[in-house]
KOLZA-493463 format. One line per 3 residues: number of its first residue (from 1); their letters; for each residue x, y, z of N, C-alpha, C, O, CB. Coordinates in steps of 0.2 Angstrom, whole numbers, padded with zeros to 4 digits, always signed. Atoms other than C-alpha are relative to their C-alpha. Glycine has a CB too. Layout:
KOLZA-493463
NUM> A> X:Y:Z:X:Y:Z:X:Y:Z:X:Y:Z:X:Y:Z  ... .
***
This chain:
KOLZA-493463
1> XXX> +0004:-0006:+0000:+0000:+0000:+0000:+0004:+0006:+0000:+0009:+0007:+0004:-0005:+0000:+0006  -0006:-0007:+0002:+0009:+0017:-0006:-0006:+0007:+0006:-0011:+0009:+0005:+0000:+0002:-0013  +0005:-0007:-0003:+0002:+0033:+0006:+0007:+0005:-0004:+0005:+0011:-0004:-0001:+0000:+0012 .
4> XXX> -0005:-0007:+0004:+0018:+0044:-0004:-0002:+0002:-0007:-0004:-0002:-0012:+0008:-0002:-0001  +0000:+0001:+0005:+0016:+0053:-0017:+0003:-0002:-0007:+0009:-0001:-0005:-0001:+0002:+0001  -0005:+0002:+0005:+0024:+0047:-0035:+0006:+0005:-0002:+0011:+0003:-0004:-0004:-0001:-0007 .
7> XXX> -0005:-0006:-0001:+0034:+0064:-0035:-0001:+0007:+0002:-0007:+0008:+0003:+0003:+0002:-0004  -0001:-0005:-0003:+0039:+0080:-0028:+0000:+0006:-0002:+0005:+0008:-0005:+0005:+0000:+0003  +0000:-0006:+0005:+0034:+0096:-0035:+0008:+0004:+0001:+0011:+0006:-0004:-0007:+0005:+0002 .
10> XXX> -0005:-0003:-0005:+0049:+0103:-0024:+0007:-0003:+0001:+0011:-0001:+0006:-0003:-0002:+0006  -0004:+0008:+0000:+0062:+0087:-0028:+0006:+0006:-0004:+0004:+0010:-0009:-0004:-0010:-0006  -0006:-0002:+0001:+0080:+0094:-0030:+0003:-0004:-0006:+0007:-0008:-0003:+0003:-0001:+0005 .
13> XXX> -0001:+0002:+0005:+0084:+0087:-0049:+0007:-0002:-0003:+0009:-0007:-0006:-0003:+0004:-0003  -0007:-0002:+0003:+0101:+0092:-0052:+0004:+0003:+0004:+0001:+0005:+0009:+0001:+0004:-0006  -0002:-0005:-0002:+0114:+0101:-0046:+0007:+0001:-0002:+0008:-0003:-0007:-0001:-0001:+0007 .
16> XXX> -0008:-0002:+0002:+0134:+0108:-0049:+0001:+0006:+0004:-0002:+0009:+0008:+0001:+0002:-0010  -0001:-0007:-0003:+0144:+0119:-0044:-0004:+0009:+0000:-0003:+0012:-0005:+0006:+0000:-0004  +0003:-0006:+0000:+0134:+0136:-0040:-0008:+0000:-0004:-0011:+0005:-0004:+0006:+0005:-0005 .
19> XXX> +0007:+0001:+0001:+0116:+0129:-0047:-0003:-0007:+0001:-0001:-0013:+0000:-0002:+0003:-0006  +0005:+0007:-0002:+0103:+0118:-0043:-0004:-0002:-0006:-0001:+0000:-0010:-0006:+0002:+0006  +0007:+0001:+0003:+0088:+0112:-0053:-0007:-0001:+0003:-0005:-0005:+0008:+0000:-0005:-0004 .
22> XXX> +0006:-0001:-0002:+0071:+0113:-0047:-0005:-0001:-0004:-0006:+0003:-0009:+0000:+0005:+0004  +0005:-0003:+0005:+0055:+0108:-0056:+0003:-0001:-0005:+0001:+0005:-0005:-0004:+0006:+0000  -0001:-0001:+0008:+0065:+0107:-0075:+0002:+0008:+0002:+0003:+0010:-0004:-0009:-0003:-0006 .
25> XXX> -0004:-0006:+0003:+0073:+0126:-0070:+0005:-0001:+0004:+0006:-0004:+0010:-0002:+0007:+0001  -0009:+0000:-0004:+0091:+0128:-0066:-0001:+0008:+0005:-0005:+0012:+0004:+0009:+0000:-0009  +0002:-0004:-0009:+0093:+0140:-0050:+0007:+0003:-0001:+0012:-0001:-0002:-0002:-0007:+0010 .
28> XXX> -0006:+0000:+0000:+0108:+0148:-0050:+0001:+0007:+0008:+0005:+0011:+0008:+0004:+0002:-0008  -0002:-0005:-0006:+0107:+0159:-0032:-0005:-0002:+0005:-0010:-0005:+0004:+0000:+0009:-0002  +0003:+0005:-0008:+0103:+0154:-0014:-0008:+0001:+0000:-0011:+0006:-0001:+0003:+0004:+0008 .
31> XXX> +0007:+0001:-0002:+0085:+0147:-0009:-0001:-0003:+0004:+0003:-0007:+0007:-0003:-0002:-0003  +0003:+0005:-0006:+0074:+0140:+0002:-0006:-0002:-0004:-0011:+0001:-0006:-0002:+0003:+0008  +0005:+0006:+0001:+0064:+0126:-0002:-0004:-0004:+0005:-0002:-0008:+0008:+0003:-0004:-0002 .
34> XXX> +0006:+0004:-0006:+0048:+0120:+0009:-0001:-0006:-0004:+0001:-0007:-0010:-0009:+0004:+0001  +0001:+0007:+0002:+0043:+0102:+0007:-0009:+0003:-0003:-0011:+0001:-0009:+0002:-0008:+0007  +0006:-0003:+0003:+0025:+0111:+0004:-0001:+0004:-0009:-0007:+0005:-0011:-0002:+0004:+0005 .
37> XXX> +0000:-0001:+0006:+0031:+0117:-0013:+0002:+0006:-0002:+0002:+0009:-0008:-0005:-0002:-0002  +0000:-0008:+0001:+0035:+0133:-0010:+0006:+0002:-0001:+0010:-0003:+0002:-0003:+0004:+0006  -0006:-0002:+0000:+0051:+0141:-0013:+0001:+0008:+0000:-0004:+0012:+0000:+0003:-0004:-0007 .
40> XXX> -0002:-0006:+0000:+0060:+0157:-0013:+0006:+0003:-0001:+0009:-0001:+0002:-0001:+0001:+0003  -0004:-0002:-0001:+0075:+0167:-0014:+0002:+0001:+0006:-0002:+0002:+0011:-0001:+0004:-0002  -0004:+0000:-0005:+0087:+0169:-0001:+0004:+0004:-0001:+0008:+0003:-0006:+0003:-0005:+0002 .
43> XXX> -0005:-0007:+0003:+0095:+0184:-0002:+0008:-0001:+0003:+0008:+0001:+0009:-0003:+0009:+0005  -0006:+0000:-0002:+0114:+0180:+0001:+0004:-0004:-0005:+0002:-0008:-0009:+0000:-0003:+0007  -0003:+0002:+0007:+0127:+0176:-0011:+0007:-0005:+0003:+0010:-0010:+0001:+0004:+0009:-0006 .
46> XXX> -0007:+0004:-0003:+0141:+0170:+0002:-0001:-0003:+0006:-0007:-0003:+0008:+0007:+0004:+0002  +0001:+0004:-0006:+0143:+0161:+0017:+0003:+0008:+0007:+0004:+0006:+0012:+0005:-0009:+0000  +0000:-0005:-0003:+0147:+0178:+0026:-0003:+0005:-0001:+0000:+0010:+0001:+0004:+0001:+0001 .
49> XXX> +0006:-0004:+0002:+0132:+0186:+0020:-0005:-0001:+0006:-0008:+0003:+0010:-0004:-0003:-0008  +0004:+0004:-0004:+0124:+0175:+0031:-0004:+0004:+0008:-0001:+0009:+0009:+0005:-0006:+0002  +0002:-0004:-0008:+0114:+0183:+0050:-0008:-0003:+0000:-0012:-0006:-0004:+0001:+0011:-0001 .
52> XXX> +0007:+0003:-0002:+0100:+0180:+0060:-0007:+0001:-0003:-0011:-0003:-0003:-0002:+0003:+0005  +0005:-0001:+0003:+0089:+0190:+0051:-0001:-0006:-0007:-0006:-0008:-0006:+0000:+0007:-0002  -0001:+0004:+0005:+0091:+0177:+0035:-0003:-0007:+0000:-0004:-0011:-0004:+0006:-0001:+0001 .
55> XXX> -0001:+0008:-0004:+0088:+0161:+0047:-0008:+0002:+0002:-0012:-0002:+0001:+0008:-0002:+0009  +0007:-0001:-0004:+0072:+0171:+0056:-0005:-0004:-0004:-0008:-0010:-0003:-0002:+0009:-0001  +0006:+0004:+0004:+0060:+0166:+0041:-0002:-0007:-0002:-0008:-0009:-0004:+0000:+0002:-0005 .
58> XXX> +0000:+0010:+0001:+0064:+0147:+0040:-0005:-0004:+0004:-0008:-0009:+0003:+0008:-0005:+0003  +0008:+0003:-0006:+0050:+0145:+0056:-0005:+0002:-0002:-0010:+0001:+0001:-0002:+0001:+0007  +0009:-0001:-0001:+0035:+0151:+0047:-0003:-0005:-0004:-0009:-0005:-0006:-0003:+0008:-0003 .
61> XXX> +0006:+0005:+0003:+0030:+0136:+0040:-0001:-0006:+0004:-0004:-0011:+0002:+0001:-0003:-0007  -0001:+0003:-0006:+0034:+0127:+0057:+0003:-0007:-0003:-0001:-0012:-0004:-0007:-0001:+0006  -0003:+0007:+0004:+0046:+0114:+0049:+0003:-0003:+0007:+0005:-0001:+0012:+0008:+0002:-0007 .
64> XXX> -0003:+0001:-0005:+0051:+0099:+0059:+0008:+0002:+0000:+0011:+0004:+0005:-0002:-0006:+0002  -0010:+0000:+0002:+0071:+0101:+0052:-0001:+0005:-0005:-0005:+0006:-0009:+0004:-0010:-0004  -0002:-0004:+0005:+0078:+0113:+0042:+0008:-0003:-0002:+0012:-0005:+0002:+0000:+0008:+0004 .
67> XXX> -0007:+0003:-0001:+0093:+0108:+0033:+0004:+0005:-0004:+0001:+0008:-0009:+0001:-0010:-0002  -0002:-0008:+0001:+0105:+0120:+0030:+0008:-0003:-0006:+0013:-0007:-0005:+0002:+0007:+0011  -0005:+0002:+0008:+0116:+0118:+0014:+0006:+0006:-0001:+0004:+0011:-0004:-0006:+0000:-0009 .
70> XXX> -0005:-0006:-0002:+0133:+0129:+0018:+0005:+0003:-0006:+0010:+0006:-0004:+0003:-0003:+0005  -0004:-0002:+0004:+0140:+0131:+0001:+0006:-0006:-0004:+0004:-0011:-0001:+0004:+0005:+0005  -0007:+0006:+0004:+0155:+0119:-0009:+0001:-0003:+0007:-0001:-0009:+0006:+0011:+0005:-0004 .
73> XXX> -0001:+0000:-0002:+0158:+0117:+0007:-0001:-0002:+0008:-0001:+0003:+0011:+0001:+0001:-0003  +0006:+0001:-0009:+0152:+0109:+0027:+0003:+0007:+0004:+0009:+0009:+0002:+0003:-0009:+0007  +0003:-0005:-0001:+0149:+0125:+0036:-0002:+0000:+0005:-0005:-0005:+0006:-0003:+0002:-0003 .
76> XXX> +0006:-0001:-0008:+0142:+0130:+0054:-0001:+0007:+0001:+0003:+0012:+0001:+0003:-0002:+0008  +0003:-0005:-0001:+0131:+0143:+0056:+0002:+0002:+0007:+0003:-0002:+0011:-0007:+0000:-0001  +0000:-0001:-0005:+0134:+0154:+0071:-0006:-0003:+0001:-0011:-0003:-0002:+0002:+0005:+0001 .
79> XXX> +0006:+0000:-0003:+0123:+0150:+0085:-0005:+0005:+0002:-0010:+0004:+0005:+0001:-0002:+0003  +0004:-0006:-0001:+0117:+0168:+0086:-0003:+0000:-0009:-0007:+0005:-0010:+0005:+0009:+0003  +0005:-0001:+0006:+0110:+0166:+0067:-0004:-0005:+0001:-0007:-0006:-0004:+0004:+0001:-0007 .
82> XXX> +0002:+0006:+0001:+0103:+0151:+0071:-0006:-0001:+0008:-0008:-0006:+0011:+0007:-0006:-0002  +0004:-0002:-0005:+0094:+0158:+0087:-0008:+0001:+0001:-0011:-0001:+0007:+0002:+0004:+0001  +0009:+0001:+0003:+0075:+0160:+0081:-0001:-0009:-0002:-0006:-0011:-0001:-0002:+0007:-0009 .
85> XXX> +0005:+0007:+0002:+0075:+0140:+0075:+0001:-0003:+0007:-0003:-0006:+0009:+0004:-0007:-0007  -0002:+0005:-0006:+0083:+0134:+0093:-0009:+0003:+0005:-0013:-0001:+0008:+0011:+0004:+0006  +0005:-0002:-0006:+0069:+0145:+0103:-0007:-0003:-0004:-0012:-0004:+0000:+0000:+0009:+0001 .
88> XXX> +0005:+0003:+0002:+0056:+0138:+0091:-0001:-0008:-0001:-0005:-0011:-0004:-0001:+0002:-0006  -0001:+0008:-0001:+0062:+0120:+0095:-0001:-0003:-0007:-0003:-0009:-0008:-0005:-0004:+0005  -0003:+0001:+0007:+0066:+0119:+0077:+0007:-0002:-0002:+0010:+0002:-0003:+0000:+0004:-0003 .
91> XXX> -0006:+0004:+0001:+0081:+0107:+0073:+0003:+0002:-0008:-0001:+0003:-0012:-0001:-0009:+0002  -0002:-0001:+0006:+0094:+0110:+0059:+0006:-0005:-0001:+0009:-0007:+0004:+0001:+0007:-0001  -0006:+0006:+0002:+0107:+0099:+0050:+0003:+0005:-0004:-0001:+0009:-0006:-0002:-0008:-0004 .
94> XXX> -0005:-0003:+0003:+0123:+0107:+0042:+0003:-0002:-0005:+0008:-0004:-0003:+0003:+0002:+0003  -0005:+0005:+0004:+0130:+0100:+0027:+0002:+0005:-0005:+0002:+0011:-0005:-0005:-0007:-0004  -0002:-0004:+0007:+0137:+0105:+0010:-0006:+0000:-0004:-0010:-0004:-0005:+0006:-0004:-0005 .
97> XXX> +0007:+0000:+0008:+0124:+0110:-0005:-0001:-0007:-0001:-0006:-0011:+0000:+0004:+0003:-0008  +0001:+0008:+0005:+0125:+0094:-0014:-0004:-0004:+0005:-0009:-0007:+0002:+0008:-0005:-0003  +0000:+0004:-0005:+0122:+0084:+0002:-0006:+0001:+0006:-0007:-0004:+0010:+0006:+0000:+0003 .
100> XXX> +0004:-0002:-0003:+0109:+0094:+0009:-0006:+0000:-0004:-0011:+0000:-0001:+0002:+0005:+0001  +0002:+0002:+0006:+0101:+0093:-0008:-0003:-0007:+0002:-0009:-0007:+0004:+0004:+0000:-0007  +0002:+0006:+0002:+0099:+0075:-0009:-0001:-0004:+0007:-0003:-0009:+0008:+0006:-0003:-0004 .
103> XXX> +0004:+0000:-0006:+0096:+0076:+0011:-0010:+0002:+0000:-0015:-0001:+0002:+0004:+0006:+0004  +0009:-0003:+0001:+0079:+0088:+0008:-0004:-0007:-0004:-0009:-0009:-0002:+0000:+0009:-0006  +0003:+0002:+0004:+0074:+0076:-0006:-0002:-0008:+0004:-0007:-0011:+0005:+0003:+0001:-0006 .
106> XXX> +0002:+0007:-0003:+0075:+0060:+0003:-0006:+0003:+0007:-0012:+0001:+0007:+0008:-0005:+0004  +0008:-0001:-0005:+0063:+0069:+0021:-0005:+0003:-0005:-0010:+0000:-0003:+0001:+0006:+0007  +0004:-0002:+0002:+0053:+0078:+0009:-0004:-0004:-0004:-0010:-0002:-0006:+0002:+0004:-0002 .
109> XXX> +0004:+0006:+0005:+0047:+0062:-0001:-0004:-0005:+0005:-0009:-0008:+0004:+0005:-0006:-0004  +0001:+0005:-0008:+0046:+0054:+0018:-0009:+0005:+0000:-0014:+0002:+0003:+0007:+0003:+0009  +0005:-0003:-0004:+0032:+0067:+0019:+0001:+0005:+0004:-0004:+0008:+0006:-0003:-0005:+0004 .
112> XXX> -0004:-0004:-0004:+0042:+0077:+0030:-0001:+0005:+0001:-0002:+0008:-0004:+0005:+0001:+0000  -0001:-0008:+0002:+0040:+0095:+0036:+0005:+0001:+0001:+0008:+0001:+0006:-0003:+0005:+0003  -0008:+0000:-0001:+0057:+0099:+0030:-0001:+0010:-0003:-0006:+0014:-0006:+0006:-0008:-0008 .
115> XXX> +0000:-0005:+0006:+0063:+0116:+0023:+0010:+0000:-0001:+0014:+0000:+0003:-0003:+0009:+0004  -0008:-0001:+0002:+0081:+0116:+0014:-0001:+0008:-0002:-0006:+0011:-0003:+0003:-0006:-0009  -0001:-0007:-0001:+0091:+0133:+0015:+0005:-0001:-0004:+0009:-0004:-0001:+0001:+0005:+0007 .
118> XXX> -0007:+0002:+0003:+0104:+0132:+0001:+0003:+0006:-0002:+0000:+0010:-0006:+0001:-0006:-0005  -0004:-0005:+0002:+0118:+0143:-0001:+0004:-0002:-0007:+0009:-0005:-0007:+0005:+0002:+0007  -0004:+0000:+0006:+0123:+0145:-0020:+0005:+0004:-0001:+0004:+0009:-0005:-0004:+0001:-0004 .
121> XXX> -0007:-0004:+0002:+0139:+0153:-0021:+0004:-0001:-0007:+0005:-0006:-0011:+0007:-0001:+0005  -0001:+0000:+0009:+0146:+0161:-0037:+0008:+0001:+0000:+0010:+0002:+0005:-0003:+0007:-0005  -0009:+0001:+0000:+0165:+0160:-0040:+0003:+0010:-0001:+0008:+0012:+0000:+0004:-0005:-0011 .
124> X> -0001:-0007:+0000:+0163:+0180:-0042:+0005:+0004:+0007:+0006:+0010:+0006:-0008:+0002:-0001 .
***
């Protein structure tokens, strides 16, 4: 008996250095992705772009996990940018893009309330 659906409007497709795919478009600058389908821009081009305000908006769709995609490379958010998910008992995982990618897609097929936050950095 199958209770999932056959796919993810929301399913992380592709990815390379500096873009993603989403849906059949290629992505080339940071987003967040709800498992509910929703996506958006993420205003930050580097991993020192980054601040609380950035991280604030990841709780309004009360995800259980946020998983947070830090660039080419594993990454940790300070814990003062990451202070609005702790007080909302919102848990976050830290990984590289690619890994965070093919993280979101696997909870988000689960059914999951996930939100991926991925940081797309440009060689600029």
């Amino acid at each position: 008996m199958k209770f999932q659906p056959d796919h993810l409007d929301s399913a992380v497709t592709g990815y390379g250095p500096g873009w993603i795919t989403v849906a059949g478009q290629r992505i080339t600058h940071s987003l967040i992705l709800r498992s509910d389908g929703r996506r958006e821009t993420w205003a930050c081009a580097r991993f020192e772009d980054l601040s609380a305000e950035l991280f604030a908006p990841l709780i309004d769709s009360r995800p259980e996990l946020v998983v947070f995609g830090s660039g080419s490379r594993l990454r940790f958010p300070k814990p003062a940018w990451i202070r609005p998910l702790i007080e909302a008992r919102i848990g976050l995982e830290s990984m590289d893009t690619p890994a965070a990618c093919r993280t979101y897609n696997i909870l988000a097929g689960e059914g999951r309330q996930v939100v991926a936050a991925l940081l797309l950095e440009t060689d600029d």
